[in-house]
ZAMARGU-4260 file (C-alpha; in steps of 0.2 Angstrom, whole numbers, plus 5000, padded with zeros to 4 digits):
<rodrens>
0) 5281/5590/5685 | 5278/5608/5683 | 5259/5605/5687 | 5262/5593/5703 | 5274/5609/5711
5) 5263/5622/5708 | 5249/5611/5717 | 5262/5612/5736 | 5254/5621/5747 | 5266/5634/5756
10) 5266/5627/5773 | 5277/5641/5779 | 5271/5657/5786 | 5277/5672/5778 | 5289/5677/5791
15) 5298/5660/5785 | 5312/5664/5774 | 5310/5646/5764 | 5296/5639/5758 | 5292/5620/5756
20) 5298/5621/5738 | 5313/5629/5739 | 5317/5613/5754 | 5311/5601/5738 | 5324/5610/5727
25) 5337/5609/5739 | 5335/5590/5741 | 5335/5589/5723 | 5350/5599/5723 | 5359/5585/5733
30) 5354/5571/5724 | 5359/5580/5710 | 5377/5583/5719 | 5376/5562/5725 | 5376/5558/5708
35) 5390/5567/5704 | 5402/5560/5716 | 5393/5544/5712 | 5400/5546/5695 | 5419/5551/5700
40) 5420/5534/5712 | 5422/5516/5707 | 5436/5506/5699 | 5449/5492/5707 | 5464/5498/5719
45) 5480/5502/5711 | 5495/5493/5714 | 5512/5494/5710 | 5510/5479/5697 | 5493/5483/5691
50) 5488/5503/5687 | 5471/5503/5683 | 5469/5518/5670 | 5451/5520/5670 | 5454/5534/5682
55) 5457/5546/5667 | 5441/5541/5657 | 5429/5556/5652 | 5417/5551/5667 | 5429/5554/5678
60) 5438/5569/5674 | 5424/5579/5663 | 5407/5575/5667 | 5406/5571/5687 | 5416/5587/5690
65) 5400/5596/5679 | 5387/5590/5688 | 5393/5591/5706 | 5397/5612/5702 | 5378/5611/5692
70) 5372/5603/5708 | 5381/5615/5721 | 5373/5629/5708 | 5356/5622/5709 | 5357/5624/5727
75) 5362/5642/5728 | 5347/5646/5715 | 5336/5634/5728 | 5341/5645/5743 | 5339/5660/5734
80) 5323/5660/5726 | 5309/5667/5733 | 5291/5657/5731
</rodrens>
């Protein structure tokens, strides 16, 4: 992977203050945070008869809040960096 984005070419002039990779790692960035909400959504509707407590699994609670702020991190570093 390392190889294929050193091979982009930087469309941008220098004046530019993002290159065409830094826009690649802000995508990646928000796919990155998709899949985090992806992760915290899901399960039936509660009712008052039937309480669905898969709500409190470790997915939910622990590692879709992880990856959203590592996504939202990701995007600072992808804005940030200069190429």
């Amino acid at each position: 992977m390392k190889k294929w984005f050193d091979n982009i070419k930087n469309a941008n002039d220098d004046n530019m203050p993002l290159s065409m990779k830094n826009y690649l790692l802000i995508a990646l960035g928000a796919v990155i945070i998709v899949i985090g909400f992806v992760l915290m959504s899901g399960g039936e509707p509660s009712t008052p008869e039937n309480f669905d407590y898969s709500i409190f699994s470790f997915r939910r609670i622990t590692l879709a809040p992880i990856v959203v702020v590592a996504g939202f991190a990701f995007e600072i570093y992808a804005i940030l960096k200069r190429f």
